[in-house]
C-alpha positions in Angstrom: -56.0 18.2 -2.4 -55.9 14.5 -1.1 -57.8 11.6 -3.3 -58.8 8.8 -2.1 -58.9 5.3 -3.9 -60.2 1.9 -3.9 -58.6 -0.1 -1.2 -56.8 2.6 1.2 -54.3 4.3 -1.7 -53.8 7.9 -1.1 -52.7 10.5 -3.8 -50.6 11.8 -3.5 -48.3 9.0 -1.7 -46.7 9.4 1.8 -43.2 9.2 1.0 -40.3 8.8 3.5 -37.2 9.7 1.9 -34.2 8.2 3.5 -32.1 10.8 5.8 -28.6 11.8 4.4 -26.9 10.0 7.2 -27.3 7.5 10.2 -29.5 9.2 12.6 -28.6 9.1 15.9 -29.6 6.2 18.5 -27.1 6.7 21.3 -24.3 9.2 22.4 -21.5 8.8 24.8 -20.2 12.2 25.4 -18.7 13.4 22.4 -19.4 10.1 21.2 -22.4 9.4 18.4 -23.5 6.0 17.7 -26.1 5.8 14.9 -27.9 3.7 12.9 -25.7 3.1 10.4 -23.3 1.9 12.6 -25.8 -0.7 14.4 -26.7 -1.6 10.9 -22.7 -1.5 9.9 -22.6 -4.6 12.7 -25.1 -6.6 11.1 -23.1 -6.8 8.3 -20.2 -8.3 9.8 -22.1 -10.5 11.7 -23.6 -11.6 8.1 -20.4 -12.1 6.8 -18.9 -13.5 9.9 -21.4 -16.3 10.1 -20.9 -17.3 5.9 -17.6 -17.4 7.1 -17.9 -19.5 9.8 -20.3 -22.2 8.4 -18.2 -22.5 5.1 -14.5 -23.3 7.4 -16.0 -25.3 10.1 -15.4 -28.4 8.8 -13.0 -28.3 6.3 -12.6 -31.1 3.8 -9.9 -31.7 1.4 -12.7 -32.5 -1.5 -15.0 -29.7 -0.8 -18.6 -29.4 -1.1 -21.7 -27.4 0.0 -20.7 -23.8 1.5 -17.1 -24.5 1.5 -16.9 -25.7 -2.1 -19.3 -22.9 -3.1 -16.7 -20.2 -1.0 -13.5 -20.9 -2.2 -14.9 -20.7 -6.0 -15.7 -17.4 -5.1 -12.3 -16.3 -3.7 -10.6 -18.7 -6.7 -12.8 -16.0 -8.9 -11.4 -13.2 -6.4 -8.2 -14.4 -6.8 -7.8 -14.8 -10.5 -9.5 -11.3 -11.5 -7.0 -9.5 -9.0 -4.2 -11.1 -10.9 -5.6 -10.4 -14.5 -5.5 -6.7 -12.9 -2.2 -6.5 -11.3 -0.3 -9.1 -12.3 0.9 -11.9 -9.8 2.4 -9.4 -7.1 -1.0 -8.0 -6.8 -2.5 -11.3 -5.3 -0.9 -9.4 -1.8 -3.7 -7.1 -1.7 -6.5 -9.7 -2.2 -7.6 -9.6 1.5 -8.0 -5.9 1.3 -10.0 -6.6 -2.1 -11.9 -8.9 -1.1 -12.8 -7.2 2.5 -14.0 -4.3 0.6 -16.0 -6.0 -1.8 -18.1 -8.2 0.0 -18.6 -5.2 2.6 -19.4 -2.5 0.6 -22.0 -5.2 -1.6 -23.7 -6.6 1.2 -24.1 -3.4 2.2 -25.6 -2.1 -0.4 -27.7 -5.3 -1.3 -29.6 -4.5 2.1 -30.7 -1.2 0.6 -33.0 -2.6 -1.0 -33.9 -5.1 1.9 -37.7 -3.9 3.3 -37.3 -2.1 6.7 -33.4 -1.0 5.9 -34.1 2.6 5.8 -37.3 2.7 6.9 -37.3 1.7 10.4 -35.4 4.3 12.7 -32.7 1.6 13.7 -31.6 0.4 10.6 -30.2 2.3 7.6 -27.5 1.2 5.1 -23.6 1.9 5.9 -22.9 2.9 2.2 -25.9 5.1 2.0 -23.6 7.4 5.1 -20.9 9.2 3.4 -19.3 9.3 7.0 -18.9 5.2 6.6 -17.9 5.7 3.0 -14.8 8.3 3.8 -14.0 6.1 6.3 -13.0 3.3 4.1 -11.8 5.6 1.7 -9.5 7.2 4.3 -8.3 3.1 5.2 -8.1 2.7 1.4 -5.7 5.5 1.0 -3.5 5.2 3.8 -2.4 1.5 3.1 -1.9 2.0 -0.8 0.3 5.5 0.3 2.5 3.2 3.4 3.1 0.3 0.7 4.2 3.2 -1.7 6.6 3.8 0.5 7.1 0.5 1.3 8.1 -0.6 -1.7 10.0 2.4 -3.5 11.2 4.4 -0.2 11.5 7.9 -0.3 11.4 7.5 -3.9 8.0 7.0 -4.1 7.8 11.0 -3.1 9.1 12.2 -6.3 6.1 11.8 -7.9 4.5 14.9 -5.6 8.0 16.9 -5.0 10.4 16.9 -7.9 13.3 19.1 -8.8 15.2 17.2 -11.4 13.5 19.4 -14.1 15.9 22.2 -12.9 18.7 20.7 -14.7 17.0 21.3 -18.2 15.9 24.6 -17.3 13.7 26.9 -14.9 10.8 26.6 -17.4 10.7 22.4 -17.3 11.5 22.4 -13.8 8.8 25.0 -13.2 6.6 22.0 -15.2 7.8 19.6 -13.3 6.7 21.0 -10.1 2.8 21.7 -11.5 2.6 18.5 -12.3 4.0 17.3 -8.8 1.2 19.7 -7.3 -1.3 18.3 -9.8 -0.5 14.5 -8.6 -0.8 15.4 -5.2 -4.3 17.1 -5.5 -5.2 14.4 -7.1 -4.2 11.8 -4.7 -6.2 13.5 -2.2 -9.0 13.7 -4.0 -9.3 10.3 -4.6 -10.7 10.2 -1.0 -13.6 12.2 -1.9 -14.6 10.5 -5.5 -14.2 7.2 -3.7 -16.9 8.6 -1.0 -19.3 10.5 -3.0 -19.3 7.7 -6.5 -20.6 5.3 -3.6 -22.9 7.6 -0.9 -24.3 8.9 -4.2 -25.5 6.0 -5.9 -26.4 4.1 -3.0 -28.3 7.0 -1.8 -30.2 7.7 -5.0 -31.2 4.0 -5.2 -32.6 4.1 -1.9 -34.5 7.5 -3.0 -35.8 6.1 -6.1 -37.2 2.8 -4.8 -39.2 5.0 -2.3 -40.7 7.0 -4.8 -41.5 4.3 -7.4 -43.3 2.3 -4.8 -45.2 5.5 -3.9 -46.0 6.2 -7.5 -46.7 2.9 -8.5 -49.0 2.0 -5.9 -48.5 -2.3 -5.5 -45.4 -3.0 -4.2 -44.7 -5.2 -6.7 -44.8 -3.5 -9.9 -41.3 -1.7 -8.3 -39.5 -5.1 -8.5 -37.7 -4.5 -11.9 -36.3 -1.0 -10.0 -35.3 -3.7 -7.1 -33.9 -5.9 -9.7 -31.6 -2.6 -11.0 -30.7 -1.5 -7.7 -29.2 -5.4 -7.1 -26.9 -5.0 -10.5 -25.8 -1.3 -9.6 -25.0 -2.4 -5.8 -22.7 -4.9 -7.4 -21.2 -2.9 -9.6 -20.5 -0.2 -6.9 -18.7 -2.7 -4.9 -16.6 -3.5 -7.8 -16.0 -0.3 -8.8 -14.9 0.8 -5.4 -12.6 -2.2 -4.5 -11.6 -1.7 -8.1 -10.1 1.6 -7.7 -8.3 0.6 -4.7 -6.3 -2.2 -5.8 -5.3 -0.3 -9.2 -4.3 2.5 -6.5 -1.9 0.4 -5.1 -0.6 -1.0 -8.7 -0.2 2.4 -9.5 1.7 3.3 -5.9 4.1 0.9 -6.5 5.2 1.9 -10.0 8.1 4.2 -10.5 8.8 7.1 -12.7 12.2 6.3 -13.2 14.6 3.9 -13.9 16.4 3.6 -10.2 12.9 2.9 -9.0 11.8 0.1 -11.3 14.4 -2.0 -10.2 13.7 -1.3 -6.5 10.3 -1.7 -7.5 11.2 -4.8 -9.0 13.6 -5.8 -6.0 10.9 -5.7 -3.7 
């Protein structure tokens, strides 16, 4: 049964619960272009254009945007070193990249309209985005693995140097070699799912608190939450990566800290 109330509230509330994914808006053969894609867009544009206004008139003494912008990548800068050490500061731009995507990205989920209006819908709330960065994410800390150590950097998936102490260690030795490799594939998907997940569930919970609540307004303070767990998402995602590649560039043995070292 439907009730009615005092100035046009319905019980119980019309609710439109995000979709899964971007829904599709155009298709080019086997090519699908959806919303999260055209919302994707916006986001660089968004970035782009801070971008541009803080480095188009660069000043030795800075001020405005420009002084407020290279605070920001100062902070940037000085947490990736307290991470990894000096060496790390390499992978800043991918740090960096990643953060400011992924958090504007999920800031507009709680924008009004994003998500609710068939053209716009949040990149991190599609898991297809999310495994797509992922996927980036794991392929450059793998290639400066190799980079860095050579084939060296392999032994920590294949290794037979257990066999000299025995088939039982070696047998150990190449369990744990399977283990690490599961492991670094499923990186991929706990990257992809920590992110859709809580992205998606924010989006899902501000629906249905605004629904239950009636006024708009009393779902601030859920607004307010979603803001602090969109940064810390972004964080936590562009976290992982860089101690990925701290981690792919430390050896196992001896021979390759010094090539680590070398390089």
């Amino acid at each position: 049964m439907d009730l009615f109330f005092p100035h046009g509230f319905r019980y119980p509330p019309d609710f439109r619960i995000p979709s899964l994914t971007g829904e599709e808006i155009l298709r080019v053969g086997p090519v699908s272009y959806t919303n999260a894609h055209f919302t994707m867009l916006l986001v660089i544009a968004i970035l782009g254009l801070v971008a541009f206004l803080a480095t188009r008139n660069m000043r030795a003494v800075p001020s405005g945007m420009q002084n407020a912008t290279e605070l920001f990548v100062q902070s940037l800068d000085d947490f990736v070193v307290s991470i990894g050490g000096p060496n790390a500061r390499r992978y800043l731009p991918l740090f960096g990249t990643l953060f400011l995507f992924i958090l504007v990205s999920n800031w507009l989920s709680v924008v009004p309209l994003i998500g609710q209006v068939g053209i716009l819908h949040s990149p991190t709330a599609d898991y297809h985005i999310n495994f797509a960065m992922a996927l980036v994410a794991w392929v450059a800390y793998q290639t400066e693995g190799f980079r860095t150590l050579k084939l060296g950097y392999a032994k920590r998936w294949i290794n037979f140097s257990g066999f000299k102490d025995g088939p039982f260690i070696g047998a150990i030795f190449v369990l744990v070699g399977f283990i690490e490799l599961f492991s670094e594939l499923f990186r991929m998907v706990t990257l992809t799912l920590r992110l859709w997940g809580n992205v998606l569930g924010g989006e899902i919970m501000l629906v249905v608190m605004a629904g239950l609540l009636f006024v708009p307004g009393l779902a601030l303070p859920f607004v307010g939450l979603e803001v602090f767990i969109g940064l810390v998402q972004a964080l936590v995602f562009a976290l992982l990566v860089l101690m990925y590649f701290v981690l792919a560039v430390e050896s196992h043995d001896e021979g390759g800290h010094e090539e680590a070292a070398h390089a």
